[in-house]
C-alpha positions in Angstrom: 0.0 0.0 0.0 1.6 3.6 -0.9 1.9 6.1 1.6 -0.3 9.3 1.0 2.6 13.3 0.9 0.5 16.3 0.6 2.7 19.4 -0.2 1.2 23.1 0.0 2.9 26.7 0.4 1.8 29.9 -0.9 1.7 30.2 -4.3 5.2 31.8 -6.1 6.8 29.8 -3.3 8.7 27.1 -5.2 5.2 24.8 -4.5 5.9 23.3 -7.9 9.0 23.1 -8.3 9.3 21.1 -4.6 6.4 18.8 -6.7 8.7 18.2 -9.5 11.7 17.6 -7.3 9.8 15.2 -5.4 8.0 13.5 -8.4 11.8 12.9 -9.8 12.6 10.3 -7.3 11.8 6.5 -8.6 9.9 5.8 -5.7 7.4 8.9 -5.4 4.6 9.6 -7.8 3.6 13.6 -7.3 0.8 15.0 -9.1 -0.1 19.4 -9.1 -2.6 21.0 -7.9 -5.7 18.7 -9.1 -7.9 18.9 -6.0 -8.6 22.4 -4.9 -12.2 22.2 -4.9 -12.1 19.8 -2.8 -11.0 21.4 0.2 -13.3 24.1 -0.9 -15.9 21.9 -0.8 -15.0 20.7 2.7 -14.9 24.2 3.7 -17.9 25.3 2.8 -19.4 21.7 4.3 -17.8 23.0 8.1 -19.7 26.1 7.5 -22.9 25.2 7.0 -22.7 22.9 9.7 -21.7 25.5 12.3 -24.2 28.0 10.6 -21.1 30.6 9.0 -22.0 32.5 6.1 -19.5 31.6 3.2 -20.2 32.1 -0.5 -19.4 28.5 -1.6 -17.5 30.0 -4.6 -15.3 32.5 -2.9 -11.5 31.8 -1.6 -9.9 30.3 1.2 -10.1 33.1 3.9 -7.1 34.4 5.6 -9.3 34.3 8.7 -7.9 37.8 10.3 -9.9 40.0 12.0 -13.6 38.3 11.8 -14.7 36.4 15.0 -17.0 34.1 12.0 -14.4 33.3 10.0 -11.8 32.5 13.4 -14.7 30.2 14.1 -14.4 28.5 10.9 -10.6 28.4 10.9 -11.0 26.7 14.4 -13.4 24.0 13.5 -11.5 23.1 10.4 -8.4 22.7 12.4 -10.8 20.9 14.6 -12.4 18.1 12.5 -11.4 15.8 9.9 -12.8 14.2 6.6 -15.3 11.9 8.3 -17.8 13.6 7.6 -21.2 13.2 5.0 -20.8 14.2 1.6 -24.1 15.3 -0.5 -23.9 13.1 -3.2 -26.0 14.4 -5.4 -23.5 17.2 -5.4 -21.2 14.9 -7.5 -21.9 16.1 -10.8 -20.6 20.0 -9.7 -18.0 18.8 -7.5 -16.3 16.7 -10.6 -16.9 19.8 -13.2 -15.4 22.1 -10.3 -12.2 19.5 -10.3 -12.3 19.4 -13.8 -11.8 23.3 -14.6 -9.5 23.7 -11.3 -6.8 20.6 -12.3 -7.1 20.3 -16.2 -4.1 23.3 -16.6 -2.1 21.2 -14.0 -2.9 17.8 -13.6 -4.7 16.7 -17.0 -4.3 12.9 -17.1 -7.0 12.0 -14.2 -9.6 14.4 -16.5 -10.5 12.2 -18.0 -11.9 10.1 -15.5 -13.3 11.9 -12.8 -16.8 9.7 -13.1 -14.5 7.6 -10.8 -14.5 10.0 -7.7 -17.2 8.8 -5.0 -18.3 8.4 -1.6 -20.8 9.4 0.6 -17.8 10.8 3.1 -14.9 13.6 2.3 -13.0 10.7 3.1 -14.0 8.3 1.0 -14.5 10.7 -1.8 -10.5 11.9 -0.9 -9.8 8.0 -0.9 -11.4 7.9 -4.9 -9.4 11.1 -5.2 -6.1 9.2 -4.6 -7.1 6.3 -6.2 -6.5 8.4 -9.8 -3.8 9.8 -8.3 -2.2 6.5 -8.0 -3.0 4.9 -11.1 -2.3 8.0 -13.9 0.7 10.1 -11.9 1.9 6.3 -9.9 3.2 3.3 -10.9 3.9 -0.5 -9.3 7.5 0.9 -7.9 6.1 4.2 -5.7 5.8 3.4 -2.4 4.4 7.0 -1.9 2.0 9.1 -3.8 0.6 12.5 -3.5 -0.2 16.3 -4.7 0.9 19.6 -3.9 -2.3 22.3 -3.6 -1.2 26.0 -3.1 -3.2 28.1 -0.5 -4.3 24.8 1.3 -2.1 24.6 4.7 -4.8 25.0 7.4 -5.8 21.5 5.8 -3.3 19.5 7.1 -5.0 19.0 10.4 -8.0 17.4 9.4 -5.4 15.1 6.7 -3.5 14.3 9.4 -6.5 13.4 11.7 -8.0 11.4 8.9 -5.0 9.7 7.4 -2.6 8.0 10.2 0.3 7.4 7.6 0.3 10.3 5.8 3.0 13.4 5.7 3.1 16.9 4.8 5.3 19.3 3.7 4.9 23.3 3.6 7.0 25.3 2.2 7.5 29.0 2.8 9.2 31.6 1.2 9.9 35.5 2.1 6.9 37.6 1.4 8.6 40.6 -0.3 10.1 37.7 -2.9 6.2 36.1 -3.3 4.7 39.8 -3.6 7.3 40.7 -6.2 6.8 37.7 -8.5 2.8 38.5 -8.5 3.3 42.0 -9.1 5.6 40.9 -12.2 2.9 39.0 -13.5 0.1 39.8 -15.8 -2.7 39.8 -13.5 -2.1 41.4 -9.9 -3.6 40.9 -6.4 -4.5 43.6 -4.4 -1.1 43.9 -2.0 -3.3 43.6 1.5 -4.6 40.4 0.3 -1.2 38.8 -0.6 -0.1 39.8 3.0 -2.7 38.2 4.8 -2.6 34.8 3.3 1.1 34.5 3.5 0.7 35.3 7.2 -1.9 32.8 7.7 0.0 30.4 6.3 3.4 31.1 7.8 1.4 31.1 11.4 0.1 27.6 10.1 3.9 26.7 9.5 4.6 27.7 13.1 2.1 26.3 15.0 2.1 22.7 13.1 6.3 22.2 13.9 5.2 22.6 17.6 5.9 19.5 20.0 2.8 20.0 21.9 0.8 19.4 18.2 -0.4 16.1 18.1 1.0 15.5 14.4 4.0 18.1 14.5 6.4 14.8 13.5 4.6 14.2 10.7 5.2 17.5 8.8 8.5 18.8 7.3 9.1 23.1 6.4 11.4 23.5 4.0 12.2 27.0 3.1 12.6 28.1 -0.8 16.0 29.5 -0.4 17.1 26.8 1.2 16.2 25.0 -1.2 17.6 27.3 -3.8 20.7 27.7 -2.9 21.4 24.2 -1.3 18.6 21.6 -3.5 20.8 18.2 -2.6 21.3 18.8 1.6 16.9 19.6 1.1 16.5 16.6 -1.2 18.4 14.3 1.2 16.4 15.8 4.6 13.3 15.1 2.2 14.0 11.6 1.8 15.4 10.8 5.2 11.9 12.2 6.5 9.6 10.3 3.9 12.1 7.4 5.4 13.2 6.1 1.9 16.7 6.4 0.5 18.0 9.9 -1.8 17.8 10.0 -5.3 20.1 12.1 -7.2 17.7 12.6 -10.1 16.0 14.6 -7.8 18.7 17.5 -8.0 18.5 17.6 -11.5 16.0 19.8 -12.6 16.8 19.2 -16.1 14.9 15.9 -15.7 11.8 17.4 -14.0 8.5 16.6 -16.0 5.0 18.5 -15.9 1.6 17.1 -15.4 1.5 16.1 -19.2 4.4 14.0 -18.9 6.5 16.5 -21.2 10.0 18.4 -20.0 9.0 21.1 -17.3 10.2 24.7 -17.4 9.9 26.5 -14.1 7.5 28.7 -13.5 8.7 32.2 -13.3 7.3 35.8 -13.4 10.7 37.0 -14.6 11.0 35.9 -18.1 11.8 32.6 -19.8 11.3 29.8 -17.0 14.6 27.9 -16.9 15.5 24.2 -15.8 17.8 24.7 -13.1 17.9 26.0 -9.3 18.0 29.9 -10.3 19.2 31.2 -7.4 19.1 35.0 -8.9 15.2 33.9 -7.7 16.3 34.7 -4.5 16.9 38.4 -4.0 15.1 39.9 -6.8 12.0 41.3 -5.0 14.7 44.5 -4.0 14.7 45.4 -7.6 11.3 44.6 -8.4 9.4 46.6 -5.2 9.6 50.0 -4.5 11.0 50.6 -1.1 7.0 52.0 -0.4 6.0 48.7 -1.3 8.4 46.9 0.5 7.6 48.9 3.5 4.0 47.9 3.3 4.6 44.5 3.5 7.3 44.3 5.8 4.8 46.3 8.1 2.3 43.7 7.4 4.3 40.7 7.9 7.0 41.6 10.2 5.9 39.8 12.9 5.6 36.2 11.4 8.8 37.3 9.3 11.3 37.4 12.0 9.9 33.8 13.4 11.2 32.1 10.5 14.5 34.5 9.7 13.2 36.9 7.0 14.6 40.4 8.7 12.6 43.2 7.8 14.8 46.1 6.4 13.4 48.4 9.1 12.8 47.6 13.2 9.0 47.9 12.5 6.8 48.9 15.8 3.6 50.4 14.5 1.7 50.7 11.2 2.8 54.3 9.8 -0.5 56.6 9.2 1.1 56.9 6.0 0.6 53.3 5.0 -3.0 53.6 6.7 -4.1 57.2 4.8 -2.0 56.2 1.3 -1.7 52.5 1.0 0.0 50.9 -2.1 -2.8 50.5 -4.9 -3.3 48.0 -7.3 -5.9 49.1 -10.2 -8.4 47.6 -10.6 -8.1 47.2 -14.7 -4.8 45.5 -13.1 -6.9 42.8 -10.9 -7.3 39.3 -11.9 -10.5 39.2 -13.0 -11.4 36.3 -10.2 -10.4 38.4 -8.1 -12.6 41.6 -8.2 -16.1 39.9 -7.2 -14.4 39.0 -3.5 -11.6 41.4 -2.8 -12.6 45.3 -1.7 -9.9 46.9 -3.6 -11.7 50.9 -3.0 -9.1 53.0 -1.0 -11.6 54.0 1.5 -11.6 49.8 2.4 -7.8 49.3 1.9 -7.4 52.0 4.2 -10.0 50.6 6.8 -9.0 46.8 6.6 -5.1 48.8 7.1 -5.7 50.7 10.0 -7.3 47.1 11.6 -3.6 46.0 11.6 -2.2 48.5 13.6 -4.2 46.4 16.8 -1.6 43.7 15.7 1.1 45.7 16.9 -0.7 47.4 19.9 -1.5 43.6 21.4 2.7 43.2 21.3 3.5 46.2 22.9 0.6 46.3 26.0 1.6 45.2 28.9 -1.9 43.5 30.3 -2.6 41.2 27.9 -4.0 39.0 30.4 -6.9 41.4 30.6 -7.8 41.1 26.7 -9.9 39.2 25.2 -8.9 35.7 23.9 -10.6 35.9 20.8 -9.0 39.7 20.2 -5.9 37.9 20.0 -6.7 35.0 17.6 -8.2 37.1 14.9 -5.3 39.0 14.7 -2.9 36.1 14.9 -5.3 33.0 14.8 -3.3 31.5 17.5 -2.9 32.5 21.4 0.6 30.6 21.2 1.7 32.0 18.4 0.7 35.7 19.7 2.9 34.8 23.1 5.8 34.0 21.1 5.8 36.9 19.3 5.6 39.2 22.4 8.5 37.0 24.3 
């Protein structure tokens, strides 16, 4: 029986490019990003059970700063994937797979008619059951996917899936901000933030001791993994507990979803087939140092807990950053985008000034005397908040 890896990250984080890596070694069968309407799915099944408002199509939340959506991040860290599944939901659920994972992952298309169950978990089980036979074969011992944006599911995986393994990858924020805003399609800057932090608090909290599952997940960091790919490929393979295989560190054997020879995925021209680290630092040409600012005041917290050192000892959000946020046009917006994001500068300015309680909470003395659930929507986790404020 193969094991079940699940990798995720924020997107522009090296997500693919660990897939590929992975996918590379003789005994590992990696597939990308096929199932994120799945976990969608799941989502918006937690929030109809615990009565929280949540437009079925919209994105994962970041969770900050909304006592309903800290609910919902709780009971998904709470649960797992026994629970019912509306099957007469099948026929969306497949055509939402289908136009998610057909860019990525196009040789399970074809036969999605094979997902099932009246469970998330058995419907995850038929999930992996493609996986296995189209992106496996008879000498993997372990199969999997990588899903961008999905992190705060590795709980309920975990919880569901005794043998399974994770591994998140982070990378700095200015570096992922930079390669959006090289791209042809931008995200509004406030909402970039926010999901990185959410997911680097997820990277915290799930290499914690206390967490039940901490063993069974592995963060690797992109530059790391830039600048050093064999000593990462080797602590890869002495977690998944099988032996290193040096096609993994050559990048000019990396194949996509099709089969065919992979080109990295890069917002800065041509992709290339090797570790680039020029990848690495080229967010300090690409931002402005208003931009930079903005993040770094954003993130600067969850930046210093895993060694990205802001360029500035940030204590407070500056009223200019509040008053005159960086914009992002909205003729500049991925078009998905626009329906769920407030991207008006009377709202950036709003959701902006909300951040400055971030900083307050780390500099006031009582915090004893403040409200539990103050702290977890502005850092979704009490522990992580103490850390932070030593």
């Amino acid at each position: 029986m193969k094991s079940f890896l699940f990798i995720s990250g924020m997107f522009r984080s090296g997500t693919t490019l660990l897939g590929r890596l992975l996918n590379a070694h003789r005994e590992i069968g990696i597939a990308t990003d096929p199932y994120l309407y799945f976990f969608k799915s799941f989502r918006n099944k937690i929030a109809k059970i615990h009565k929280i408002k949540v437009d079925p199509d919209e994105p994962l939340n970041d969770y900050y700063f909304s006592i309903e959506q800290l609910t919902l991040f709780n009971e998904i860290q709470n649960t797992s994937f026994d629970i019912a599944f509306n099957s007469s939901n099948i026929d969306k659920f497949r055509k939402e797979i289908y136009s998610g994972g057909i860019n990525y992952s196009p040789l399970i298309m074809p036969h999605l008619d094979e997902i099932t169950g009246k469970t998330y978990k058995e419907l995850f089980n038929s999930m992996l059951g493609l996986l296995s036979k189209h992106y496996g074969d008879d000498d993997h011992k372990i199969i999997g996917f990588k899903e961008v944006w999905t992190d705060e599911f590795i709980a309920p995986m975990a919880r569901t899936f005794p043998e399974s393994k994770f591994i998140q990858i982070i990378r700095d924020p200015r570096a992922v901000c930079a390669s959006k805003k090289a791209s042809s399609r931008a995200y509004p800057w406030l909402f970039l933030a926010r999901q990185w932090r959410k997911l680097a608090a997820l990277a915290w909290s799930y290499q914690q001791r206390n967490w039940d599952f901490s063993q069974r997940v592995l963060l690797v960091k992109y530059e790391n993994l830039i600048r050093n790919p064999k000593k990462i490929a080797k602590n890869i393979c002495k977690f998944l507990e099988i032996d290193f295989d040096q096609q993994m560190t050559n990048p000019r054997n990396f194949v996509d979803g099709r089969g065919e020879k992979w080109l990295q995925n890069t917002s800065f021209g041509n992709g290339k087939r090797e570790f680039d680290t020029d990848s690495i630092n080229k967010w300090q040409d690409t931002l402005t140092d208003y931009e930079i600012g903005y993040i770094e005041s954003l993130c600067g917290p969850e930046m210093k807990l895993h060694g990205y050192e802001p360029q500035e000892d940030i204590k407070k959000i500056s009223p200019e950053f509040i008053l005159s946020p960086p914009k992002v046009f909205n003729k500049d917006l991925a078009n998905w985008i626009k329906r769920y994001v407030q991207n008006d500068s009377v709202n950036v300015s709003l959701q902006t000034a909300q951040e400055q309680i971030r900083y307050e909470l780390l500099n006031y003395k009582d915090t004893q005397s403040v409200d539990k659930q103050l702290i977890e929507t502005c850092y979704l986790f009490c522990k992580l908040f103490m850390k932070l404020a030593g």
